[in-house]
N, C-alpha and C positions, 0 to 999 in steps of 0.2 A: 470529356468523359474520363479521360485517362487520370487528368489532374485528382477525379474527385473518388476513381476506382483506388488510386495510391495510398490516398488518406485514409480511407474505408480500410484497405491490406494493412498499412498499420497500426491501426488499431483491435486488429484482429491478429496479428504477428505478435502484439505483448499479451493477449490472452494465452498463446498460444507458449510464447516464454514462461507467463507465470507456471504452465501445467507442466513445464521441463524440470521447472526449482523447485518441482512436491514431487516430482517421479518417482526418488528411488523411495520416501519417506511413505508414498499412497501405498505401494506396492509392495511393505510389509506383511501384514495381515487383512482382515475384514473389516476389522475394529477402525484401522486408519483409512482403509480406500472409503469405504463407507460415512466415517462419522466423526472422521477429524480428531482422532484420539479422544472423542466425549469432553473436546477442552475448549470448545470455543466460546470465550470471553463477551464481555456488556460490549464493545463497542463490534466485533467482527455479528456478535448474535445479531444487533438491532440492523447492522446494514444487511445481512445476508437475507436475514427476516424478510426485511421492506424489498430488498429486491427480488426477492425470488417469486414474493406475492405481488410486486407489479411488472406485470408480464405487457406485452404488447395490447394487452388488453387497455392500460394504463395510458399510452400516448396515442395510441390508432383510435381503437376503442373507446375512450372516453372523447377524444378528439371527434370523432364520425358521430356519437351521440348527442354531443354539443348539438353538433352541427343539423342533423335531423331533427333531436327534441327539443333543445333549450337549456337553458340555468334548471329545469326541472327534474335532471336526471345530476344535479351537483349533489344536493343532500344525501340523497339516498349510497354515494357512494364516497363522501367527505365524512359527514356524520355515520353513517352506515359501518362501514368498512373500519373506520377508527372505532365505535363502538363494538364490534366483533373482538378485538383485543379482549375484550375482557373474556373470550374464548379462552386464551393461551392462559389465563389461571386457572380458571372452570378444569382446564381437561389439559394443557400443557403443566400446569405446576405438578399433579400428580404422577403425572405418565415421566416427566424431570426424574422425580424421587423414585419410583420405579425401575427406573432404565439403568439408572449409578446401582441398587440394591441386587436389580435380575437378570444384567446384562441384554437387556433389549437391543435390536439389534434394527428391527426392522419393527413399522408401526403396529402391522399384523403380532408381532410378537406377546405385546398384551392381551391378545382377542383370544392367544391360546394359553397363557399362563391363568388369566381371566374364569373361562370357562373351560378350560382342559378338552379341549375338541381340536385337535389339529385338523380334521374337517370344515370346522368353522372358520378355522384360519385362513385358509385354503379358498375359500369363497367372500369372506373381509378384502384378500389380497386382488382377488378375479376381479371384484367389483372394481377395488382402486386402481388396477391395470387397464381396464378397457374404457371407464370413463376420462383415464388420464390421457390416454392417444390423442383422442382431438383437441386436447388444449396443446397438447407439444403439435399439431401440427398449426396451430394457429400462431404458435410461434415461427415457423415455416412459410405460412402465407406470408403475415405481415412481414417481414424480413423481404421475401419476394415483391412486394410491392411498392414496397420503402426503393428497393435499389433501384429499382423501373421507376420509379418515376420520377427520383434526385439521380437516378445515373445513365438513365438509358438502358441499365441489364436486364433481359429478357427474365421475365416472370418468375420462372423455372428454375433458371441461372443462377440470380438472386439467391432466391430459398436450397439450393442446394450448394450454396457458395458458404453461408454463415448455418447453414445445417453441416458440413463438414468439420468447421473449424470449433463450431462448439462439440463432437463428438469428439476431436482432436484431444483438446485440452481434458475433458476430463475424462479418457479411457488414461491419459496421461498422470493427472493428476490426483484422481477423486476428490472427497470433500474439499480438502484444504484446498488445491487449488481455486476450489466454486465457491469456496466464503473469501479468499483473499481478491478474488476477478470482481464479485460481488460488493465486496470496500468498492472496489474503483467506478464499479458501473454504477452505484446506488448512487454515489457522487455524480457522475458525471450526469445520469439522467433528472438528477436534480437541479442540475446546474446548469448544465444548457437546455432546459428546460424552462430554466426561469430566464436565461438572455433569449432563447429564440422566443419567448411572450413577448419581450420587448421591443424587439426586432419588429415584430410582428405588428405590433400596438403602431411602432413610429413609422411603419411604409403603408398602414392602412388611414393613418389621421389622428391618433392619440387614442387614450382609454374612454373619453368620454362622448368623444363626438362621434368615435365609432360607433358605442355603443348608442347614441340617438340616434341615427341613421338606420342600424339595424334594427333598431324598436320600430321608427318611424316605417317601414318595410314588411318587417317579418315580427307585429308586437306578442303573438304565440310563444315566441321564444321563452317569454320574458314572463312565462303565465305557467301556473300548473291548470291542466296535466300537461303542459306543452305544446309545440308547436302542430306536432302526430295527433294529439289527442291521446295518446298513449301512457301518460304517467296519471291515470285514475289511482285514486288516495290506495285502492284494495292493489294495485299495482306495489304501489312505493310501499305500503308498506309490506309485500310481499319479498322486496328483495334487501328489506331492512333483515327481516326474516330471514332469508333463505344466507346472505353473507355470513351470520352468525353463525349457522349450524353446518354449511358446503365447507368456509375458508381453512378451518382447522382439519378438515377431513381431507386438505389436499393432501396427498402423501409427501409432497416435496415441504408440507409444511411442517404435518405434523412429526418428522423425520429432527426436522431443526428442536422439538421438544427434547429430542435424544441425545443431539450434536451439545447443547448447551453445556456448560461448564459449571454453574450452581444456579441456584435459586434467587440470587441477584442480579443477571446476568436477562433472566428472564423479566425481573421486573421493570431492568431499565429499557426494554423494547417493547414493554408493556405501556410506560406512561411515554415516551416520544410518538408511540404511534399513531395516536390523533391528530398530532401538530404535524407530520408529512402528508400525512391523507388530505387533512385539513386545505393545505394552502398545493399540493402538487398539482391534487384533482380538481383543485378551485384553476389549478393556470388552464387544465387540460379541457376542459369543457370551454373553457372562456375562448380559447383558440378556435375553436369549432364552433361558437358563438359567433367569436367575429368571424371568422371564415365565409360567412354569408355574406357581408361585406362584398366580401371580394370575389369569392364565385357563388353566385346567389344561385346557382340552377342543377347545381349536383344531381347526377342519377345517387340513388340509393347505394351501387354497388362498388360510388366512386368517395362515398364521406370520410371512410375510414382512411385515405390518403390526403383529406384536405389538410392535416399538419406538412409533412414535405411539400405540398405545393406549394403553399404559403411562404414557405422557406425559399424553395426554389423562383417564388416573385419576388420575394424582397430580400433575399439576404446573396450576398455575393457567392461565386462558385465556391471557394475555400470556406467562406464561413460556413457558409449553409452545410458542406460535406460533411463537416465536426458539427456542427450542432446535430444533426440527425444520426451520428453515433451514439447520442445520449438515449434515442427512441432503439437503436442497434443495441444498446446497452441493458434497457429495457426487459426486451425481448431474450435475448441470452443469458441474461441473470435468471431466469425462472427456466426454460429450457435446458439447459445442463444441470440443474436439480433435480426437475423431473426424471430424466434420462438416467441418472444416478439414483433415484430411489427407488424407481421402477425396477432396476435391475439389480437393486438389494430383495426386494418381495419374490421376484422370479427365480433367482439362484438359491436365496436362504428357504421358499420354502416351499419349490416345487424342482427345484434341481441340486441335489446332490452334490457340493465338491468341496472337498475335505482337504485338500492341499492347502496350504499356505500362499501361495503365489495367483495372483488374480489375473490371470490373463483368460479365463473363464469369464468373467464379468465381463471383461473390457470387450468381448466378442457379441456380448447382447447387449451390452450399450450400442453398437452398432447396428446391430440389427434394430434396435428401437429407432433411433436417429431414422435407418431408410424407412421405417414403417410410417412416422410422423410423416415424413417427406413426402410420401406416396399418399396419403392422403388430403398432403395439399394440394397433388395435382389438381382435384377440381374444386376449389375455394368454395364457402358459402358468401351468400350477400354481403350481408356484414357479420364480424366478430361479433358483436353482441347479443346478436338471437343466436346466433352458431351457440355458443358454450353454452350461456343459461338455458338451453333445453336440452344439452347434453351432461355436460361434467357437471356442473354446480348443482343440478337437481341429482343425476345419480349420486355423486358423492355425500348430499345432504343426506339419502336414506341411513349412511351409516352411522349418523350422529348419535338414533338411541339406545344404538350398541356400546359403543365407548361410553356414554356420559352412565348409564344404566349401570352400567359394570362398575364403573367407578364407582358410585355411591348407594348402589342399591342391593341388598344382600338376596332378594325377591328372583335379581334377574337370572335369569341361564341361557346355556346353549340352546334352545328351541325356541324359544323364545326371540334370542338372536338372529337365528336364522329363517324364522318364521317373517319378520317383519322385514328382512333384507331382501327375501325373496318377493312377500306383498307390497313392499314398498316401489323395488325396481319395475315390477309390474305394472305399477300404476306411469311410474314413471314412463315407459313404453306409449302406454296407450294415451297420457296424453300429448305427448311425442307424435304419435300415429293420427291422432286427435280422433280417436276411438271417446275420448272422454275429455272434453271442455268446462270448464267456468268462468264465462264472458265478466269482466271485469277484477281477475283477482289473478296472482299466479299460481302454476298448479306447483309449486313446491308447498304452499300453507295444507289445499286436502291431502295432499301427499305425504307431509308430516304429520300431521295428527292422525290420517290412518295409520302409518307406518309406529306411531309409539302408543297407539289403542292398541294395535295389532299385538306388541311387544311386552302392554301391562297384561293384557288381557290371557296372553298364552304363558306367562313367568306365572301368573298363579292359580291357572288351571294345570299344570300340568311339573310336575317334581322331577330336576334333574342331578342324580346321586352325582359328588369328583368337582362341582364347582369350588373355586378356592377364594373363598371370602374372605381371607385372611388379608388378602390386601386392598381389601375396600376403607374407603374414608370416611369418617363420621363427618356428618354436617353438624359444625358447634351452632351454640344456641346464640351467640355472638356475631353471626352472620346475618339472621336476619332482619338489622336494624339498614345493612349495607342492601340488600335485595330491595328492601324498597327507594333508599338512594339511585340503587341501576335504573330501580323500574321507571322511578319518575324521569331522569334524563333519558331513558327510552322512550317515556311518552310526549315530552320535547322534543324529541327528534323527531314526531310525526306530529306536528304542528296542523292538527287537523280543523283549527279553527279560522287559519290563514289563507284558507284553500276558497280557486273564485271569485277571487276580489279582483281591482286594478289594482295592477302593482306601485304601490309607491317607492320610487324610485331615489337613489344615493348616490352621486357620481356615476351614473346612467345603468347604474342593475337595480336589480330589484333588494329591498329590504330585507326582503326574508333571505335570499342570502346571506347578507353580514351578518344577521342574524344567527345560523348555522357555521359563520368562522369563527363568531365568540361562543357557542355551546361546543365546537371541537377545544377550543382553548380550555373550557370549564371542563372538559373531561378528561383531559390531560391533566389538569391540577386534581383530581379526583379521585384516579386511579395512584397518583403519586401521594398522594394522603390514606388511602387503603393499604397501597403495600408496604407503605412505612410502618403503619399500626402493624402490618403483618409481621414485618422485620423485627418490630419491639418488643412481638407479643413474647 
């Protein structure tokens, strides 16, 4: 235990260094605790990006999914999730050019420059705060259960062990620290992510004969809608859906639209980011794949740990300790984002402080940290149903605020808030399951009510002070590209493939590698559009 606690301490002692070598530099102004001087570069933007969006969701989460549904929950978040990118130009390249012209600060900052409602803003920000808790506490769980079961640390222990040390560093640091720690963990969860598959592959029997064993066993896996029965086409493509319109609306994400340093910067994290989703989430599902392998009998509330167990059967005590830093890595690259944008919306726009010196922040970064903490006291099942019926549907309502604003001269403050409020509602109630739709997920009625609600009330009803001067024209040169997305979108839900047997390629199914070369073709796709963009 001691051996494998050392290794885990330091790797968290140079997190904890990086946030010492931005001290005095964070703790200038707002501008630097907050957003990194508005300079961060193509290479720190794309790894900060991918890290902070794969959260524990990414190795626990896709891992325990594997492992319950099958290869049938790959696409939706290989192709899926890589396909959202084209978000970050939709609504990150504008809100970019924005932020350098109005000093944005916080992502709420447009919602009130937008529609001149500092009330509006005010309820933009409520939304993003309260749906953000439970993902930072899910970074607290998983963290807790990672150490328990590669260390023996009591549950608890765990999650308020690397819940310290990430509050540590960035009340320390701010941004720059959490883009510079992000370089390193976006590496490392990449990288020992890819040797513990392999690890993994050679203590269970190789890639192929694993994977015939587990066909021969469990051949659901290997089948949409999966193993559960639970990936129906209205499912998958619900959270083809719901990734596009929630991802951008994280606030730790859409915050990095601000942090960026130009409009190159963004595009080069625009076309890599299919080729990481692509092949990370192809390892991370395949783990929890083979995982059945080797403990065929999982309770439900134990899949989200089959990666470190795995580790802890086949890889020695030292290796396995570092390799599960990378899942450590994971997890903290997105939890110190959060915790720092959270407490940019809270101070910038419901707490007053006009000093120069940020030791105000740094006191509700802390309290954020123990509130996540305490909500992980009592864990859900698994990560996967936790969030998607919490954050990713709330934060999805706020999609047709931002993208409306942006391009629509129609929209206003009532409007705005009219659908923020009907949308969350809905949200609730099917939460509470006051309102169901057996086979579909409830983010699709929940977004189409939510932007009927929002066309519906912008032109019934006139509101004088909106400032259309910074909306964007749609050229007429765009829509030869719109049908280019649409059709790789309609690729991406390969609805003609669905309920067959699977024909099989070195023991997965076809329609897989299928889905690792349409990430590839989208990656070349999007680097052909922002070129054109760059030239125009």
């Amino acid at each position: 235990m001691w051996q494998r606690l050392s290794i885990i301490l330091a790797y968290l002692t140079i997190t904890l260094i990086i946030g010492i070598v931005f001290r005095k530099q964070a703790s200038a102004n707002k501008v630097e605790f907050f957003l990194a001087g508005r300079g961060v570069g193509r290479l720190l933007l794309f790894f900060t990006m991918a890290a902070t969006n794969f959260s524990a969701f990414t190795i626990f989460g896709l891992s325990g999914a594997g492992y319950r549904i099958g290869y049938a929950f790959y696409p939706v978040m290989g192709f899926g999730t890589g396909f959202m990118a084209l978000s970050f130009l939709l609504i990150g390249k504008p809100i970019l050019s924005l932020s350098k012209e109005r000093n944005y600060i916080t992502p709420s900052d447009f919602i009130a420059d937008r529609y001149g409602a500092p009330w509006l803003k005010r309820l933009f920000s409520i939304v993003m705060i309260v749906f953000t808790l439970p993902y930072i506490a899910i970074q607290a769980i998983a963290s807790g259960k990672s150490l328990n079961a590669l260390v023996g640390i009591p549950y608890l222990s765990g999650a308020l062990l690397i819940t310290a040390f990430i509050v540590l560093y960035v009340t320390l640091g701010g941004m720059r620290s959490i883009v510079w720690t992000d370089l390193i963990q976006a590496l490392m969860m990449v990288g020992f992510t890819f040797v513990a598959f392999f690890i993994i592959l050679r203590g269970s029997g190789g890639f192929v004969r694993t994977h015939d064993e587990v066909y021969g066993s469990f051949p659901a896996l290997f089948s949409r809608p999966g193993q559960d029965g639970s990936m129906l086409f209205g499912i998958w493509f619900g959270y083809m859906f719901l990734w596009f319109f929630a991802d951008p609306m994280f606030p730790q994400l859409f915050q990095r639209f601000i942090v960026a340093k130009d409009q190159k910067s963004l595009n080069t994290t625009v076309v890599l980011y299919p080729l990481i989703t692509t092949f990370l989430f192809f390892l991370t599902v395949s783990i929890g794949v083979l995982g059945r392998h080797t403990f065929p009998d999982l309770a439900p509330a134990e899949t989200d740990a089959v990666f470190p167990m795995l580790l802890q059967r086949y890889a020695g005590v030292f290796v396995s300790t570092l390799l599960i830093t990378g899942s450590l890595a994971a997890l903290m690259s997105t939890m110190d984002s959060q915790l720092l944008t959270l407490t940019s919306l809270i101070t910038v726009d419901f707490v007053r402080i006009r000093k120069r010196e940020v030791l105000k922040e740094k006191a509700v970064i802390i309290v954020l940290g123990v509130l996540g903490f305490l909500i992980a006291v009592k864990p859900p099942q698994t990560i996967l149903d936790f969030i998607s019926k919490t954050t990713f549907n709330g934060l999805a309502v706020l999609a047709p605020t931002v993208i409306a604003g942006l391009y629509w001269k129609k929209a206003n403050r009532y409007a705005a808030a009219a659908s923020i409020v009907a949308g969350e509602g809905l949200v609730l109630a099917f939460y509470f399951k006051v309102l169901s739709m057996p086979g579909i997920l409830p983010i699709v009625p929940i977004l189409v009510a939510t932007s009927l609600v929002f066309v519906a009330v912008s032109l019934l009803i006139k509101a004088p002070g909106e400032n259309t001067d910074i909306i964007f024209p749609i050229r007429a040169g765009s829509w030869p590209w719109v049908a280019i997305f649409g059709l790789l979108f309609i690729l991406g839900n390969d609805f003609w493939a669905w309920n067959r047997e699977p024909v099989r390629l070195l023991g997965v199914p076809l329609w897989v590698w299928y889905y690792v070369g349409l990430g590839i073709v989208l990656s070349i796709v999007y680097g052909v559009f922002v070129g054109k963009g760059e030239n125009a």
